[in-house]
C-alpha positions in Angstrom: 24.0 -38.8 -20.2 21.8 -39.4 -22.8 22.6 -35.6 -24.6 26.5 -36.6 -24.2 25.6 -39.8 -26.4 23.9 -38.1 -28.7 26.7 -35.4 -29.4 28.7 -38.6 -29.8 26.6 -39.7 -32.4 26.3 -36.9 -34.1 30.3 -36.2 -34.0 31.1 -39.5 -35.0 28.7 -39.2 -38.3 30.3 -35.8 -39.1 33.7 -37.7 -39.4 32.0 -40.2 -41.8 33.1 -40.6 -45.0 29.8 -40.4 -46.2 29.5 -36.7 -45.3 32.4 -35.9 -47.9 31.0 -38.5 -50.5 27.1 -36.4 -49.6 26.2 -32.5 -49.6 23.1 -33.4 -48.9 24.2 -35.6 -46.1 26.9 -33.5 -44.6 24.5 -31.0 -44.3 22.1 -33.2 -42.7 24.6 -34.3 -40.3 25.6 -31.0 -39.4 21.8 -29.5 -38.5 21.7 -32.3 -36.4 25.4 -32.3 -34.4 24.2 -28.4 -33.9 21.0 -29.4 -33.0 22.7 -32.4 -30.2 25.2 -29.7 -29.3 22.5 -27.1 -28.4 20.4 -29.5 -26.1 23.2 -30.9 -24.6 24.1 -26.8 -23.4 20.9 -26.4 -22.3 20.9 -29.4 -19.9 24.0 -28.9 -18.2 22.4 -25.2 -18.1 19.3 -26.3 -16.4 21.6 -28.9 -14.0 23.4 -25.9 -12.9 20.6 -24.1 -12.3 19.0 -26.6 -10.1 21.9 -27.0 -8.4 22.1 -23.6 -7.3 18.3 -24.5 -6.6 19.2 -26.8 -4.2 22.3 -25.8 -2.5 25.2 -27.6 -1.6 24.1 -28.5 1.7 20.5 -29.3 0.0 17.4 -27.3 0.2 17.4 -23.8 1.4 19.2 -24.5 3.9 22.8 -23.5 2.2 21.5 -19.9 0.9 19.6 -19.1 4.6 23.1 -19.4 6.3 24.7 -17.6 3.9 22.3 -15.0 2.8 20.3 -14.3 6.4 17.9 -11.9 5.5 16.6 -13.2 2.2 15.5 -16.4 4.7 14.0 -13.7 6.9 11.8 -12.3 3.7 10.7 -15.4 2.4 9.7 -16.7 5.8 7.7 -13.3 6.0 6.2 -13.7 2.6 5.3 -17.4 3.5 3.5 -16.7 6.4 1.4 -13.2 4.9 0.4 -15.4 2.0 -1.2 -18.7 4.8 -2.8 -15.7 6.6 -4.4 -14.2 3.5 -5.2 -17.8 2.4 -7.0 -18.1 5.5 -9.0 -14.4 5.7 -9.8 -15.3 2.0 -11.4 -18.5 3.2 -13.0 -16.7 6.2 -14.3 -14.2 3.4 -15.9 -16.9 1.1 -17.3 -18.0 4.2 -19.4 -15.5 5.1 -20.1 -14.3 1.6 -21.9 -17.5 1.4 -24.1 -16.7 4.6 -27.4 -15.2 4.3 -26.7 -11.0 4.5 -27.6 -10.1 7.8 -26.6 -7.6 9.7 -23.8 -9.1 11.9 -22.7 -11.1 8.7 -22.3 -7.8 6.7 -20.4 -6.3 9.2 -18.2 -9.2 9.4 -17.7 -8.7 5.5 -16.9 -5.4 5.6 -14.2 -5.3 8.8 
């Protein structure tokens, strides 16, 4: 809302008499319509995009029923990154312990 005001603006100065009275102001006006009119395409860009983010249905949820098997590899990729989280942890762990015997071997299973 606030980009569609300021496109507003800025067309609404372009149509000033001013800007055929002013070069300098015209030109002024301009750079900054172009620059309203830019930022206003980006945000509806980045709405759409998190649109598609979110689904229609919201979340994931819309893309899982619709594409099955991309679900199926994120799920996957979720749960080897929690089980490396955790052996990393278990790691740290015993990297931390005084190097004994059943401690290095622990370290290096």
């Amino acid at each position: 809302a606030m980009s569609k005001s300021a496109v507003k603006i800025s067309s609404d100065l372009l149509s000033n008499p001013l800007c055929e009275q002013e070069p300098g102001f015209l030109e002024m006006v301009t750079a900054f319509d172009t620059a309203m009119k830019r930022m206003d395409s980006f945000n509806q860009e980045k709405v759409r995009w998190l649109w598609l983010e979110k689904g229609r249905a919201g979340g994931a949820g819309w893309f899982s029923s619709v594409f099955p098997s991309l679900n199926m590899a994120v799920k996957r990729r979720e749960q080897t990154l929690q089980d490396y989280k955790r052996l990393q942890s278990k790691v740290e762990k015993y990297e931390e312990k005084e190097r004994t015997g059943p401690v290095l071997a622990k370290l290096h299973q």
